[in-house]
N, C-alpha and C positions, 0 to 999 in steps of 0.2 A: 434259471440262469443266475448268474453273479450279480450282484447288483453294486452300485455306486451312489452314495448320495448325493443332491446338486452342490457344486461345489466343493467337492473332496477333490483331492489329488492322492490318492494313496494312504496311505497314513498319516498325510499332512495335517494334524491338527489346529494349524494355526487357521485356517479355513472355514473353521466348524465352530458354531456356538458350543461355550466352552461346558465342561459338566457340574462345574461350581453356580453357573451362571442359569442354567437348565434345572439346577436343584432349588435356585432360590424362586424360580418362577412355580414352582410346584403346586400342584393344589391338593394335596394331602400331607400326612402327617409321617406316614409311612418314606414317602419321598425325603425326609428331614432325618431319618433316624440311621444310623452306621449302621448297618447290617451288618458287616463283617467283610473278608475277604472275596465270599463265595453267597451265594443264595438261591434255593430250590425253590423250584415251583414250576406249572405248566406256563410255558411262554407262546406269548403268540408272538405272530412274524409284524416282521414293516412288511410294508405296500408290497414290496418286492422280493426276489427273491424262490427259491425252490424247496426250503428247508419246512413248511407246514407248521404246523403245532409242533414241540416238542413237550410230549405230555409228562416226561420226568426231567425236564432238562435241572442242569447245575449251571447257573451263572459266575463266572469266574471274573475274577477283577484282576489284570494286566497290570495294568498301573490308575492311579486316580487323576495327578495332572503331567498332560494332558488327558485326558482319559479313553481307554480302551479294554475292551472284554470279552471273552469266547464264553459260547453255549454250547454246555457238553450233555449230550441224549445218553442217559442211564439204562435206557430198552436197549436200544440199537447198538449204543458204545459206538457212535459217531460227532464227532464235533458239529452242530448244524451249523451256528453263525459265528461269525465273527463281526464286530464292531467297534466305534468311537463316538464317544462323547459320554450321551446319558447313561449310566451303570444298568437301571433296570428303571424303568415307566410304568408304575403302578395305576391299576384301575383307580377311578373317581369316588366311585359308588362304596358306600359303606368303611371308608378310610381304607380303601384296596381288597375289601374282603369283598366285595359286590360282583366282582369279573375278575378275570385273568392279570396278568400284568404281561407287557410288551418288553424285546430285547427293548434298549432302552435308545436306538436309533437304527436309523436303515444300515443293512447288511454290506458288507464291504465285500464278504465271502459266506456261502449257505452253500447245504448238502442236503439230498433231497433224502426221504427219511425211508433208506434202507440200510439193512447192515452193516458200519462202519468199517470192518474188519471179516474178513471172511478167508478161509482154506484153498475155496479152489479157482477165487479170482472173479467166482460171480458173482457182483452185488445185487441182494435179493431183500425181501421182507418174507419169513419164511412164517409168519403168525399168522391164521385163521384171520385172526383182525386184526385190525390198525393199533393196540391199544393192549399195554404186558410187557415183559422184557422175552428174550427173546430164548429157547429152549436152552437149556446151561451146557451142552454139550458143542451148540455154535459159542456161546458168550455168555459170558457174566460177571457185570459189576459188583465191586467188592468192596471198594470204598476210597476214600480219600484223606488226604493228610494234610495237617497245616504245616509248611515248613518256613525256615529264615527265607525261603526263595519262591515261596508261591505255592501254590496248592499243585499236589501232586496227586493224582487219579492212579488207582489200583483197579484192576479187574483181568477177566482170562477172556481167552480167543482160542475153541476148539482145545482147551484144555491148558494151553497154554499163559503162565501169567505175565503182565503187561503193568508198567509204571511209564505216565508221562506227567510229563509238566509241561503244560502251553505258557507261554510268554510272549514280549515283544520286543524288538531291537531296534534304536533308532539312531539313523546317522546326521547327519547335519540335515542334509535336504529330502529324506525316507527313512522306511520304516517298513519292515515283516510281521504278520506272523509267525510263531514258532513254536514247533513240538518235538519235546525231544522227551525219545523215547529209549526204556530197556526193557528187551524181553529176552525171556527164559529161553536157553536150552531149548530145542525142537528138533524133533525129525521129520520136518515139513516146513516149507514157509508158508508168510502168511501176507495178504494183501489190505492194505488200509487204504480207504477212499480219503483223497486229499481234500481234490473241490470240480467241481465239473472243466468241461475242458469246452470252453466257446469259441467259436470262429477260425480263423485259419493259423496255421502252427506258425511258430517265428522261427526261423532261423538263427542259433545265436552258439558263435566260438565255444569250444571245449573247454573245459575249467577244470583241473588239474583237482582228482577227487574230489570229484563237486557233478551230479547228475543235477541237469538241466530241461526245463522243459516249459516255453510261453507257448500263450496263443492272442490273438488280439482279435478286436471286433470293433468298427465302431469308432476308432481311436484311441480304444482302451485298452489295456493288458493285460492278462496273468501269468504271473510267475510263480513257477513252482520249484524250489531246491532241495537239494537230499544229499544227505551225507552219510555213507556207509550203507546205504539204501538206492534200488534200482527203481528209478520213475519207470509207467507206462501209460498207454493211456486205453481203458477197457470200456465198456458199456455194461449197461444194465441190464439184470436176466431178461425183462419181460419188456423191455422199452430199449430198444436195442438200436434205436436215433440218437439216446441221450449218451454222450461221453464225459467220462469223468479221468481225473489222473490219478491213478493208483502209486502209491508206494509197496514197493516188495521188500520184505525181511527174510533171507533167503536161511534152512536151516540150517542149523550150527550145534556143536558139541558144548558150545560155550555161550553164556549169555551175552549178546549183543546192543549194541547202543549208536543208534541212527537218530540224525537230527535232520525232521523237514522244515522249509519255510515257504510261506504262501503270500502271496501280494497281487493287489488287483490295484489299477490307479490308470493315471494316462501315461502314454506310450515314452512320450518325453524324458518320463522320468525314467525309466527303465536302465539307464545306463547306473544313475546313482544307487537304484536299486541293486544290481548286478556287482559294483562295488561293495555295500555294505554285505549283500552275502556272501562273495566272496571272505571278507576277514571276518566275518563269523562260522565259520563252518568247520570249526573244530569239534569232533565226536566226544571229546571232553564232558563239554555242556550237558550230554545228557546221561553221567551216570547218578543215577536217582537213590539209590541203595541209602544212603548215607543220610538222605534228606526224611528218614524215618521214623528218630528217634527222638521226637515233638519240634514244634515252633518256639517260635518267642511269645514273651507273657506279652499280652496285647491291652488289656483290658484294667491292666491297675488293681487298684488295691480294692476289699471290700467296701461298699456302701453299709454305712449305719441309719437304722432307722427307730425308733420308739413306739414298741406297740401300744393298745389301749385295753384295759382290761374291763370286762362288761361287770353287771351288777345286778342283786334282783333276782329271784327264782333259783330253784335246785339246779336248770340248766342256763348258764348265761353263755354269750358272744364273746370271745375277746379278738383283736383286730392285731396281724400282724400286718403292719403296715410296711406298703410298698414302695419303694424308694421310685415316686409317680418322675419326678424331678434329678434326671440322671443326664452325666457331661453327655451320653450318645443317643439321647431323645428317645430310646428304647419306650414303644407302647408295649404296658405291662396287662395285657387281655390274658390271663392266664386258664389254658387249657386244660391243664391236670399235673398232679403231684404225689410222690411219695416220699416214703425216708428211709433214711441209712441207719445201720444199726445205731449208731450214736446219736439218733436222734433230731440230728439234721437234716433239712426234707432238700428236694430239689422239684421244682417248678418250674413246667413252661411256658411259653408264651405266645401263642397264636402268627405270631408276626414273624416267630423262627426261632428264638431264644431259648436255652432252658439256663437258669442261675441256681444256684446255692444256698440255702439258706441257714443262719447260724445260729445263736444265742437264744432258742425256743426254750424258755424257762418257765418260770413261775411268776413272773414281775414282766418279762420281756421288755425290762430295761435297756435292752442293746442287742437289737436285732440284725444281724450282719447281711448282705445279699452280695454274693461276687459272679459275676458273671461267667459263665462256663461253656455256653457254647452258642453258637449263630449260627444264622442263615438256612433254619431247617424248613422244610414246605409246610407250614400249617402246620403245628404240632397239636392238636387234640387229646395227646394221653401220653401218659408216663406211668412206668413201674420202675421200680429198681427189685433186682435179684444177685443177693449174695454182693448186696454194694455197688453193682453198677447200674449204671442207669441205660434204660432201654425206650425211648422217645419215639411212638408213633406221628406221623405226617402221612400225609397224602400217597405221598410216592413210596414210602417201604418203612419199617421199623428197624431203626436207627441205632447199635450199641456205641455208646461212646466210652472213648479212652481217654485218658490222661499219661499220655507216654514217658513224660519229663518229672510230671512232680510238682508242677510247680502252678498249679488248679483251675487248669484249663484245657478242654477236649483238643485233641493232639490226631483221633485218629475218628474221624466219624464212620463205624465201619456197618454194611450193609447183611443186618441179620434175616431181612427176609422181605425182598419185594416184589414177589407173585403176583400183589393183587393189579389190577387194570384202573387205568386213571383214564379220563375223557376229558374235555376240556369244559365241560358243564363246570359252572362254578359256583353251587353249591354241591357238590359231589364229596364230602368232607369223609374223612375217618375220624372215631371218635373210640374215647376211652383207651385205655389199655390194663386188662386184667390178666392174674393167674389162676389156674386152679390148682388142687394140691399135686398134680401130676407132674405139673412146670408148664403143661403147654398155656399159649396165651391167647386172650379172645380180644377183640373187638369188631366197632360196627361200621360200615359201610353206607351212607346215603344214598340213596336213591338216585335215578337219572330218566328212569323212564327205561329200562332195560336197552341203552346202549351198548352197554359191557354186558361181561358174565355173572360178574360180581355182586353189582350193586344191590340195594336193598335187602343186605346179607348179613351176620352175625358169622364171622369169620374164624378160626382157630388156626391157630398155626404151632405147628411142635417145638417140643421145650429147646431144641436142639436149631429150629427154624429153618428144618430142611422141610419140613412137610407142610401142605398149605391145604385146606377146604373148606368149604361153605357148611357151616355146622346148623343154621337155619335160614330162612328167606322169607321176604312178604313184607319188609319195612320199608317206611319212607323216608324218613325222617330221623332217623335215632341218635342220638345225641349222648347217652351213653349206657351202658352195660354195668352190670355189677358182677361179680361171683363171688359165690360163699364162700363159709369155711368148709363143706361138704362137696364145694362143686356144684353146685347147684349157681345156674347162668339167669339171669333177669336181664330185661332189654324195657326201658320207656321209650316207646314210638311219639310222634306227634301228630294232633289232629289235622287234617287235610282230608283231599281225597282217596279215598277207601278205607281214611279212617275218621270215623265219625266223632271221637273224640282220644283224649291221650290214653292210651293204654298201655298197665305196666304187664309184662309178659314173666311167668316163670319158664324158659324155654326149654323145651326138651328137642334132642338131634334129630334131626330132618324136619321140622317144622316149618309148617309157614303161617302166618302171622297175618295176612289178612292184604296188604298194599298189591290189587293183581298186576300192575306192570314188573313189578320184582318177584315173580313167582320160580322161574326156572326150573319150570317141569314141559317133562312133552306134552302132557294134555293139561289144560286152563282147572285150575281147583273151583268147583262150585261153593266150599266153606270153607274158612279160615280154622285154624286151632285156637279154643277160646283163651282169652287173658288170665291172669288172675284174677285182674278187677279193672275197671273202667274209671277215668276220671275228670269230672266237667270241666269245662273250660273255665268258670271262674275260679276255679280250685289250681288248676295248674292247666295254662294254654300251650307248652312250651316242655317239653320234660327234659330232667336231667338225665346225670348217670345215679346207680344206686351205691350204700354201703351198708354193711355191718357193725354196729357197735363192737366195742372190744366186747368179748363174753365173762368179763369178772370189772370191778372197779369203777364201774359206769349208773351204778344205782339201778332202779329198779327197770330202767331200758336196756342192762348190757345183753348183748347177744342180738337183739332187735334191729331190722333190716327196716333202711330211711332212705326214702324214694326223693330225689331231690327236683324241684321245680327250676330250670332257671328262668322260665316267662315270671314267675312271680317273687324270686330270690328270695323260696325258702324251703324247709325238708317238711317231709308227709311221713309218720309212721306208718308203716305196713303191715297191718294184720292178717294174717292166713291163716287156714285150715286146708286139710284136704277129704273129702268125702267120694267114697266110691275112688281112690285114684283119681281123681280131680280139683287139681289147685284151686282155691278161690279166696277173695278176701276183700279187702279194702284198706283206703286209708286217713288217716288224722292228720289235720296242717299242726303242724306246731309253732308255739308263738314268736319264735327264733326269726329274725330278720334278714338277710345277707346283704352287705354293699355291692356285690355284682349278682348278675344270674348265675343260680347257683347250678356247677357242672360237675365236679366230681368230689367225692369223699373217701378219705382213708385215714386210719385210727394208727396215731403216731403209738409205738411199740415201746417209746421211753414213759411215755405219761397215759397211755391209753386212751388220751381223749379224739374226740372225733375232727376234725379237720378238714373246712372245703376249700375249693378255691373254685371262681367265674369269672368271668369277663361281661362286656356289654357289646354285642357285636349285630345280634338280630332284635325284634320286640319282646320287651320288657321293662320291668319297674327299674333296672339295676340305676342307682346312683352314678356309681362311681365305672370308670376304663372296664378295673380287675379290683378283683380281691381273694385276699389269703387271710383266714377266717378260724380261731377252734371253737368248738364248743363242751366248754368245760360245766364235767357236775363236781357242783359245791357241796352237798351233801344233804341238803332241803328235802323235803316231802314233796314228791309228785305224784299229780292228781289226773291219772291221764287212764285211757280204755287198755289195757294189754295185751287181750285176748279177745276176740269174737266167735262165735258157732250157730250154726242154721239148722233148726231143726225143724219137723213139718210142723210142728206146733207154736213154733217163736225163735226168736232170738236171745242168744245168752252173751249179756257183756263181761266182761269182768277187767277191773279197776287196780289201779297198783294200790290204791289206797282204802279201808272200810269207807262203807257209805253209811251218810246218816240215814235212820233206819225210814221216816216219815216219808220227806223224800224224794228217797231210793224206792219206793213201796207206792208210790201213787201215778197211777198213768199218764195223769195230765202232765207230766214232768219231763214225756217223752213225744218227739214228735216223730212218722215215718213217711215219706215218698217213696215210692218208684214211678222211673219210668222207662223206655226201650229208646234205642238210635236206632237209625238205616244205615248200613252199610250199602255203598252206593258210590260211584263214581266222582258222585256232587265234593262236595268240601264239605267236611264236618258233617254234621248231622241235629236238627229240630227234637227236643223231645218228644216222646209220643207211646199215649198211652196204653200201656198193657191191655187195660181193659176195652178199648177200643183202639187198634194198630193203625186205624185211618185219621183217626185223632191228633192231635199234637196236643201237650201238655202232661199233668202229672197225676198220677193216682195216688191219692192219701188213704194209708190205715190207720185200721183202728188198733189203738192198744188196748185187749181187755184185759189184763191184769200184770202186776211186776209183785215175782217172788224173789226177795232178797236171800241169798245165801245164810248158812248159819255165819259164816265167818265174816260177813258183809261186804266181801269184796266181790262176786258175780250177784248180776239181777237175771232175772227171764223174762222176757215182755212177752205174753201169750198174744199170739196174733194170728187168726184166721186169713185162709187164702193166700199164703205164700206159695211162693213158686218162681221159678226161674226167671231172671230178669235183669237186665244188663246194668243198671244203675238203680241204687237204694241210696237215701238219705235218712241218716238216724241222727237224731236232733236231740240232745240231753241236755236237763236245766237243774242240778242236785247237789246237795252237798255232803263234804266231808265230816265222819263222828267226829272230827276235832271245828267243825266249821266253818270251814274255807266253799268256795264254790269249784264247784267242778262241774265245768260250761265245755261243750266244743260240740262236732260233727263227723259224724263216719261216713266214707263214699264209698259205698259197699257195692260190688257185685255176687247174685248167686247163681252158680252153676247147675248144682244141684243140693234137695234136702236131706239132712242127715236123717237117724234115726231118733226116735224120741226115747 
């Protein structure tokens, strides 16, 4: 039913604690920062109310003082709430990433969450489940606009397209809702659910082009007006108690333009109400066509900041630093990044944001940030193609425009939101990749198979009409790599059913091991093995993966970096394949990051590697975010390049000769295995090979290291190899020039090569 909060009159916001006032009592950090005009995310309801979760809703901002705002449902293409005061009431936990966030006060008007808009009058839920948008031949959202007058919604109804802009009008003593809308040309009309229809109908004089239609209950009222639009009042297909009031758009040769408005308050006021819509109910107000050619610049000019450049070794750190300290309190948790052909990357930011970034040089003496677009759900990944930038979030992947010119997203438009959101709140989307084909991957977390989706490595066509689940069985993934061949990597995280972080080279229709995420008809008794496995003090947390550029990177170009962000730092990835089975391992490298490190991409101007993290879950990270290169200077590096298994030992090989002493003595090598359970438990106890009832590690023996002629691979001969889910290889040698070459491989083997 409609709801009122204590104390409201209508729209009267002199009643209500005010939203400036509700902002300063906040207790996060999120609640301080301008999000923008509009903001995405799954909302939960107030107390009251019939509108449920809206799992893709768009928060829309009316006005700020006094303040008021609609929630508009992106499945359904129905308005659920309407509201005054707080803009949005962000969860506690984790500075708003721990739960949901709330409309930001009780509903003044809610819709309960069937099809907004329907053909033949019956409003339905026509999904399997609660949870997806809705078949594209009933509806589909398509996107939205910033304009001088407020955010404009684009989307279709049974084929049909649809422009509105909600607003609000206020007289001296009330205040409406209002949507005014233009739709296409039809040979059909079409019905839009306004708000339910409570209690007994009121009686109220004709109004001179102007459909009318209250009801009251209680002492309270709803008003409903239409202009150029027939009210009625229908039920629901399957609940056929509940009445709601429909707006009819009746078909036309020509595009039409009908303005409704909605108000709930006490009865009293109703006369003033009835006045003010009266002098507003000119069909004027809602032709939208015009309002599509960008907004105003909102957001000012760029931010300057001063990077820092690192020092020391063939591979250093250099720090593009993030402008932490910005007039709109912007948290800078940055989710993922790429760049434009010139060289300037754009970056998002967890909280909704992606910005711009400029002056990426050689000194990064004057590093530019402008901000470029808000209010998006969780953004977890970014790619740009062919210049524009394509932003994953929760709710769908996002192309943005720039309509105007003048560097700021103008048209946020909807390239493909198939996948199913629940209101679980870590249910994240993460990374965003391509392959050489165009189409694009990423990974979906986990829920406990609520959806269909979850626990899934996703693809969707380069075109973004096509959607499927390309593999399944994760829990946790955090992000995805793809090659330069197409070849897809996925790091899961340790939990249940996965004993520890495992990096995946994926191949289509796999599952991966997490069995609440399996989505098959019968339960899989074994998972498809990793490429390698790797311990929790090595990386508790995994990131997404990258490729070095393949020329100009020194003796690692082309070599795939597994990134950690529990421990904010990259892992070299060593592979082979034996018998058609991937397997390998990997190298921490001594590289540090200010945040947990999430995704990596090799800028196309200077070739170097480039990550950016945030600090959101457990981890080392310092700092919110960070935007991070790592540039090679040109030094000597002393690191393993290659690995191979053969039944008789191990063969390393080194970017650098090895001195020949030693490289040539066993003591200089140390090796463990041991096996995890896969098990329901969390994580998993070492345990050893040689006894499975065991926990702890089996040590070999090294009986001999034959140096290569050329001294860069050694061979550790070592009896009783054999398949086994973790190996540690422990090397203490140096280089013909002197240097130490110290570190550690966390190897897994699948199987043994041949000798």
């Amino acid at each position: 039913m409609l709801s009122l909060r204590k104390g409201a009159t209508g729209l009267l916001i002199t009643a209500l604690v005010g939203s400036a006032v509700a902002e300063l009592s906040a207790q996060t950090r999120w609640h301080q920062m301008d999000v923008g005009p509009f903001f995405s995310a799954t909302f939960q309801p107030q107390r009251s109310g019939v509108a449920g979760h809206t799992h893709k809703g768009i928060a829309i901002r009316l006005s700020r003082e006094p303040g008021a705002a609609v929630c508009f449902d992106t499945e359904l293409l129905r308005m659920s709430a309407g509201w005054e005061g707080l803009f949005v009431d962000f969860h506690k936990n984790r500075e708003g990433l721990g739960g949901l966030p709330r409309i930001g006060a009780e509903s003044l008007f809610s819709n309960y969450p069937v099809c907004g808009w329907v053909k033949d009058g019956e409003f339905r839920d026509p999904r399997k489940l609660p949870f997806g948008p809705m078949p594209d031949a009933l509806g589909k959202y398509k996107g939205l606009y910033r304009s001088a007058k407020g955010t404009v919604l684009s989307y279709e109804v049974a084929g049909v397209g649809i422009l509105e802009l909600p607003g609000i009008e206020r007289g001296e003593n009330a205040g409406v809702f209002t949507r005014a809308i233009e739709v296409e040309k039809a040979a059909h009309s079409l019905f839009m659910m306004v708000c339910p229809a409570v209690g007994e109908r009121v009686d109220l004089a004709p109004a001179d082009s102007l459909e009318l239609l209250a009801f009251e209950k209680n002492g309270e009222t709803t008003l409903v007006a239409a202009c150029a639009g027939k009210l009625s009042v229908r039920t629901l297909e399957k609940r056929k108690n509940v009445r709601v009031i429909a707006l009819e758009v009746s078909a036309g040769e020509h595009p039409r333009r009908v303005k409704v408005s909605a108000w709930h308050g006490k009865k009293e006021q109703l006369p003033a109400v009835l006045a003010l819509v009266g002098r507003s109910r000119s069909p004027a107000a809602a032709e939208l066509a015009p309002l599509l050619k960008g907004g105003p610049k909102r957001w000012g000019e760029p931010l300057i900041t001063k990077g820092v450049l690192g020092s020391g070794g063939a591979y250093v750190v250099d720090t593009l630093t993030p402008p932490f300290d910005n007039p709109w309190k912007a948290m800078l948790f940055f989710g993922g990044h790429d760049f434009f052909s010139n060289g300037d990357a754009a970056i998002c930011s967890v909280y909704g944001d992606v910005w711009i970034v400029g002056g990426i040089d050689d000194k990064l003496e004057r590093i530019t940030w402008r901000r470029f677009a808000t209010g998006l759900f969780q953004p977890l990944g970014l790619r740009i193609v062919e210049d524009r930038i394509y932003v994953l979030g929760r709710d769908q992947i996002t192309r943005l425009h720039d309509l105007n010119g003048d560097g700021e997203a103008d048209y946020y438009e909807n390239f493909n939101n198939d996948c199913q959101v629940t209101p679980h709140s870590h249910e994240y989307t993460t990374n965003l990749h391509t392959d050489p084909a165009g189409n694009f991957y990423y990974m979906k977390c986990s829920n406990d198979s609520r959806s269909e989706h979850d626990g899934s490595a996703i693809r969707v066509s380069k075109d973004g009409k096509k959607f499927e689940l390309f593999a399944t069985g994760f829990r946790n993934p955090n992000g995805l790599g793809v090659g330069p061949d197409g070849t897809v990597t996925v790091g899961d995280q340790e939990g249940t059913w996965v004993p520890a972080t495992r990096l995946d080279f994926v191949r289509k229709g796999a599952f991966c091991g997490y069995m609440p995420s399996h989505h098959r008809s019968i339960a899989p008794k074994i998972y498809d093995p990793p490429l390698c496995w790797i311990p929790k003090s090595v990386d508790n947390s995994a990131g997404g993966q990258a490729w070095a550029s393949p020329e100009g990177w020194g003796p690692l170009s082309g070599h795939l970096f597994h990134l950690s962000y529990g421990q904010c730092r990259a892992l070299l990835v060593l592979s082979e394949e034996v018998d058609g089975q991937a397997q390998g391992g990997v190298v921490p490298m001594p590289w540090k990051f200010n945040a947990g490190s999430m995704r990596g991409r090799v800028n196309p101007s200077d070739r170097q590697l480039y990550i950016s993290g945030l600090k959101g879950w457990q981890t080392t990270s310092p700092r919110d975010g960070a935007f991070e290169r790592v540039r090679y200077t040109g030094e000597k590096v002393y690191l393993p390049v290659a690995l191979g298994v053969k039944k008789s030992g191990l063969k390393l090989t080194f970017s650098e000769p090895l001195e020949p002493e030693s490289a040539s003595s066993p003591s200089r090598y140390s090796v463990e295995r041991w096996n995890y359970r896969w098990t329901k438990n969390y994580g998993s106890k070492d345990w050893l090979l040689s006894d499975p009832n065991k926990m702890g590690r089996d040590r070999m023996q090294v009986g001999a290291a034959r140096l290569s002629a050329d001294g860069r691979s050694v061979f550790l001969e070592i009896d009783g190899l054999a398949a086994v889910m973790q190996m540690q290889i422990r090397y203490r040698l140096r280089s013909v020039d002197g240097n130490d070459v110290r570190g550690d491989i966390f190897h897994t083997i699948h199987k043994l090569g041949a000798d």
